[in-house]
N, C-alpha and C positions, 0 to 999 in steps of 0.2 A: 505409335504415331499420334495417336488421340491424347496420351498424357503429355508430349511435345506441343500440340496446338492447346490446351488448354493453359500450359504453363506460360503461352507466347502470348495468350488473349490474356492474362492476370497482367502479365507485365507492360501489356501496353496500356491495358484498362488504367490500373496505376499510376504510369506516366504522364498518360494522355491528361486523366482529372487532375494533376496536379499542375499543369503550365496555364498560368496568369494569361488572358486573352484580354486586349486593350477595350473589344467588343462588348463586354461585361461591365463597363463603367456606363454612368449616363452620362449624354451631351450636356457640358456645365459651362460655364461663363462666370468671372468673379471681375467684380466690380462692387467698389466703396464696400468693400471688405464684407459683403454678403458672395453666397455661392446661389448660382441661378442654374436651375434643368429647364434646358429649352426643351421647345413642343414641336409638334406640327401642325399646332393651331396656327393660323396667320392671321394676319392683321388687317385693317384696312388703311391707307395713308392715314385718313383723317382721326384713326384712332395713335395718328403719334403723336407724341411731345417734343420737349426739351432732348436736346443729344446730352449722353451722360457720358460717352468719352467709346474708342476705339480695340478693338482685342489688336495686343501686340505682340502675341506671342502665343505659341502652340507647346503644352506639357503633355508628359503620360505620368501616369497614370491620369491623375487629377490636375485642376488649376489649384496651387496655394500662391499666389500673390493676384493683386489688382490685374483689369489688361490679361490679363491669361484664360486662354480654352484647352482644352482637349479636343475637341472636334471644328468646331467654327473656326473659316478662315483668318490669318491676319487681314485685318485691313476693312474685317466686319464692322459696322457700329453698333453701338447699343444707345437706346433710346429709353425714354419713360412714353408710360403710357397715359395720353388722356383720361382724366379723372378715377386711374389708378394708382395708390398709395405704393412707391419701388418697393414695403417693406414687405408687399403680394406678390409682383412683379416686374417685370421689364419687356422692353420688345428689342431684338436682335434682329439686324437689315443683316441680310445675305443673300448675295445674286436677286438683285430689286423687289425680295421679299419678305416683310416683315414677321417672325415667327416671334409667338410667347412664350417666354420663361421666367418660371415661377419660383420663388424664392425657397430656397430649403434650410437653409441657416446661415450664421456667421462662416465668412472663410478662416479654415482652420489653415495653420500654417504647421511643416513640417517641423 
């Protein structure tokens, strides 16, 4: 019986660390062809700017095109931020709240 349970805890051990969980990615946004990790810093209004355009679309794993998230709603905006450089960051409005997200590289595309 013990070499039955332990042969059943290998096998699920095994399985289990090999399925991909979408939870394991970070929240990103891609826009003018950089990739953003949003925070849960927030913002304050008057720390916004210019609108830099809309998320239109939801991917998994990752965003590879402009407009596209993994986690943030469609229909989110992204902004720039007051006298911050987008090549630092960006601010993301989501449910009347602006969070920061901060640049991690060029969007790579598949």
């Amino acid at each position: 019986m013990r070499k039955v349970f332990l042969i059943l805890l290998c096998i699920s051990l095994i399985t289990g660390c090999s399925k991909e969980h979408s939870s394991s990615y970070p929240s990103s946004v891609a826009i003018n062809n950089n990739m953003y990790g949003l925070s849960n810093t927030t913002l304050k209004i008057q720390d916004i700017g210019e609108e830099i355009g809309p998320i239109e679309k939801i991917t998994h794993p990752m965003p590879t095109k402009n407009g596209e998230s993994n986690e943030v709603p469609v229909g989110s905006t992204l902004y720039m931020i007051n006298g911050v450089n987008m090549d630092e960051a960006i601010a993301v409005k989501v449910d009347e709240e602006y969070y920061k997200a901060t640049k991690n590289g060029p969007l790579s595309s598949k």
